[in-house]
N, C-alpha and C positions, 0 to 999 in steps of 0.2 A: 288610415293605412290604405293602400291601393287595392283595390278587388283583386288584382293578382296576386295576394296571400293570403286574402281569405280562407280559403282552403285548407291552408296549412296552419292558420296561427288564430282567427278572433273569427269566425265562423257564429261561433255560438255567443260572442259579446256583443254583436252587430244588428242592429232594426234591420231587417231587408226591406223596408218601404218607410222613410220616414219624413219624404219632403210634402212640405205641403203649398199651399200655393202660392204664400209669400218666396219661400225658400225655395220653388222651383223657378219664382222670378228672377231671384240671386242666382240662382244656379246657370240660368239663362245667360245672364250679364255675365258674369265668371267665365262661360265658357266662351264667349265671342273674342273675349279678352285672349282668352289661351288659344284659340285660333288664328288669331290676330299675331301672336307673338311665337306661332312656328314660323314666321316668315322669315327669308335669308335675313334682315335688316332687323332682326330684336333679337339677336342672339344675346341668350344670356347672359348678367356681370354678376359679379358677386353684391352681395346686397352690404348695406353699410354697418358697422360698427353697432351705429345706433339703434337699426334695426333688429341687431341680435342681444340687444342688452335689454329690448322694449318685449322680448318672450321670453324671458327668463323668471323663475318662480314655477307656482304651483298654479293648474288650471285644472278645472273640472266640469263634469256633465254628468246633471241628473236623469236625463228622460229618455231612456230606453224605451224599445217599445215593450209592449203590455210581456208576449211572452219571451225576451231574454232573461237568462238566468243572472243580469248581473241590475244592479239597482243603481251604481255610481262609476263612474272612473274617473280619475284623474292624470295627467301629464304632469311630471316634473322636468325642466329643463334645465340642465345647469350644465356652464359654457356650449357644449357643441354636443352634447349628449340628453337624449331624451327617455324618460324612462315613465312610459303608461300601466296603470293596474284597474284592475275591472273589482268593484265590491258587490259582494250578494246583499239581499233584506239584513244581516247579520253583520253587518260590516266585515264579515272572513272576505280576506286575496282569493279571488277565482281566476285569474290571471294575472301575469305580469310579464310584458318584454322590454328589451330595451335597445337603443337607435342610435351610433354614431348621425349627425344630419350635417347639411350647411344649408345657409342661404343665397339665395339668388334672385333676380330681375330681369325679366324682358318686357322693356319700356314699363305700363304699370302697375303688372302682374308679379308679383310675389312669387317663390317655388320652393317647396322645402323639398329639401332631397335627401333621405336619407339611405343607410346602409348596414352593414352586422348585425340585422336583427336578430337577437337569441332572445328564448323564451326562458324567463327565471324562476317562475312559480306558476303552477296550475298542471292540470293533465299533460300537455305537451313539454314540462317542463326539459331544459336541456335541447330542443329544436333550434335551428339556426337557419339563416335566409339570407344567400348569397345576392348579389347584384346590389345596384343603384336604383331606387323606385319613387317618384316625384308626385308630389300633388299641390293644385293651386292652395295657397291660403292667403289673407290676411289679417293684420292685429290691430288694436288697438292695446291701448292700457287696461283696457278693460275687457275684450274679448278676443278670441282667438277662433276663424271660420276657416275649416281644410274641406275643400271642395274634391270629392274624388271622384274617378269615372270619366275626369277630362282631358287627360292625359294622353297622348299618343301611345297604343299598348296596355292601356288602364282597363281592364275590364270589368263588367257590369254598369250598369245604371249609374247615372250621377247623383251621389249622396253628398249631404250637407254636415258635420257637424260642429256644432256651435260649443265653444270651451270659455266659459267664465274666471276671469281671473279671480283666485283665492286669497282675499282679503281687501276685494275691492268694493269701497262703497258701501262697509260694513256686513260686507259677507263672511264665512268662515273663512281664517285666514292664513293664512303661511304668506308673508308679501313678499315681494320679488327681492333680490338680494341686494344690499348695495357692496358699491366697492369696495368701499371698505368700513366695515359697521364699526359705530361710534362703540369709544371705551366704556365699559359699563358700571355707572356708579349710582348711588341712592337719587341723585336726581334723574337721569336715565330709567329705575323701578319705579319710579315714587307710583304710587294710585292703586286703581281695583283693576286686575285683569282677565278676563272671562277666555272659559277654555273653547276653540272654536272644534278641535281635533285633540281624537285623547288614543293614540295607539299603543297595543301591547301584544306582543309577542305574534305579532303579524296584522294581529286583527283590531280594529278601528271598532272603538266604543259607541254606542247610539247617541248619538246628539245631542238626546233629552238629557241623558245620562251626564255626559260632558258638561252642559249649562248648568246643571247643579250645584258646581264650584266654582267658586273664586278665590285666586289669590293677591293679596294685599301684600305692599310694602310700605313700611312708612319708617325712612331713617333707617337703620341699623335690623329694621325688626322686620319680622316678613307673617304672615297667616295664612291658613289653609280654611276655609269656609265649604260647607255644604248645605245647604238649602238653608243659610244667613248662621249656621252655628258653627263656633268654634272644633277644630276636628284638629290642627295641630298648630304651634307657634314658636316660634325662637327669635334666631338670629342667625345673619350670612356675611359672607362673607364674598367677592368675587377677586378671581384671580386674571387678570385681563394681559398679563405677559407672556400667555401662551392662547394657540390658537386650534378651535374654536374656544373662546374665554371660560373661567371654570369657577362653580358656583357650589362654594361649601354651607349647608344650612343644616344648625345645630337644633335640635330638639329639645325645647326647655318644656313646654308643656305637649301633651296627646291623649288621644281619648284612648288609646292602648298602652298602656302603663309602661310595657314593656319597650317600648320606642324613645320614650323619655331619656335622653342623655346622648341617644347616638347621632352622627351626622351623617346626613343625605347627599352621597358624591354627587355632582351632577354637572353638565354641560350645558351654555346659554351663549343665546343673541337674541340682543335687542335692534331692532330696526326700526324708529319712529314709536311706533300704535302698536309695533306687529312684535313677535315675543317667540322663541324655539326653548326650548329648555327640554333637556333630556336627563335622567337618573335611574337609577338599581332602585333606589327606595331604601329605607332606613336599614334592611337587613341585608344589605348588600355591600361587601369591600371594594367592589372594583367601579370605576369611574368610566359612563361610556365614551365613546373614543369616537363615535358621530349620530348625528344625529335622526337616529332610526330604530328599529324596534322590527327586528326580522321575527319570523317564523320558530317559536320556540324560547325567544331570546325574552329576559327577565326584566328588561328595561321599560321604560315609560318611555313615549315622544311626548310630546303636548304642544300643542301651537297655541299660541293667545293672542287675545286683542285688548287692548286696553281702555276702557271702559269712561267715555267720555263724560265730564260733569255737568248733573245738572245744573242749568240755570235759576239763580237762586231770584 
């Protein structure tokens, strides 16, 4: 985000000093580029297609410095909308705003341009941030670099930060969306899937916590695992003629007696390796309706990954 919101919006989720000497050599590079590219002759275009299908998904960064109050955040992008949340030691939302943006190009400089900043959770929540405000970046598949402070208008220092794609190269995962995610059937589930993200009612579960479980499908039958022991098992069912696809899983066995019999409404995409599944849980009647887990709210998110075989 550009130094000129600081102020108003991420002051307190922000390193004030974080470049260090490699990354002030990038920064370097970046900015000659963006100097290069106020000239009458690189005015901006819009960037391609491709390019905005290659930021889409879940990114994140761990390494705040020592004293901010937040321990994670992440960017989610999905079509022309960007939506950042900052997590404490605890995994609770300590902020969260969100960005119509587009893309752009002068010569081979990248520009993400966004606008409608409104703050949605945290202290400031309900703040909004009028104008157009730009900053360098570039992506790969795998990483995501917004260069600020080089901007014409951009104020403060030039900061670096560096956004890891979520689910790449066997990282925690939510993977980037496809166009259109494959129908979901027992071949689709088949195998062990490990939880990489486990949210509930705002707040993101410790990770050690998460790793604890696995769930299995095999054919018709599905398991719930934690620390390698049975915790519940039935049968599902998936409904793929409505969208996002719906995933009914009946309870024949549980270690809580009283869950035995009912079914777990829930929401699912599979994409590849990568896995959303959303649900209320066995004592819940209503089915969620996407895939998230706000503030207060009774549902489970859970992202997965699907858990490659060993070689025998």
């Amino acid at each position: 985000m550009p130094r000129t919101l600081v102020a108003n919006t991420e002051t307190r989720f922000r390193p004030a000093k974080s470049c260090s000497l490699p990354v002030a050599g990038i920064l370097l590079a970046l900015l000659l580029m963006a100097t290069a590219s106020r000239a009458p002759a690189a005015e901006p275009e819009k960037a391609s297609d491709e390019e905005l299908k290659k930021i889409q998904g879940t990114w994140e960064r761990t390494d705040p410095a020592e004293n901010a109050p937040y321990r994670k955040a992440t960017k989610e992008i999905k079509g022309n909308k960007e939506t950042v949340t900052y997590f404490d030691a605890d995994g609770k939302v300590v902020h969260r705003h969100q960005v119509d943006f587009k893309l752009s190009k002068a010569g081979n400089v990248g520009l993400f341009t966004f606008s409608n900043l409104e703050v949605t959770e945290g202290p400031q929540k309900g703040q909004k941030m009028e104008g157009d405000f730009t900053y360098v970046y570039r992506a790969t598949d795998e990483e995501f670099r917004e260069a600020q402070g080089l901007m014409s208008g951009d104020q403060g220092d030039p900061a670096l930060n560096v956004w890891k794609k979520v689910g790449a190269k066997g990282d925690a995962a939510v993977p980037a969306p496809a166009d259109k995610p494959a129908a979901i059937d027992a071949k689709a589930l088949a195998g062990t899937w490990e939880p990489t993200m486990n949210q509930r009612g705002g707040n993101v579960e410790p990770e050690e916590q998460s790793k604890r479980h696995r769930l299995v499908f095999d054919g018709e039958k599905y398991t719930i695992l934690r620390d390698g022991e049975r915790l519940i098992a039935g049968t599902y069912k998936v409904n793929n003629d409505v969208k996002p696809a719906q995933i009914d899983m009946s309870i024949d066995e549980s270690q809580n007696a009283e869950d035995q019999g009912k079914t777990v409404l829930g929401i699912i995409e599979v994409t590849g390796d990568g896995m959303k599944w959303c649900t209320g849980g066995p004592r819940s009647t209503e089915r969620p309706k996407e895939f998230a887990s706000e503030d207060g709210s009774r549902d489970m998110f859970v992202v997965l990954k699907r858990e490659k075989k060993k070689a025998e």
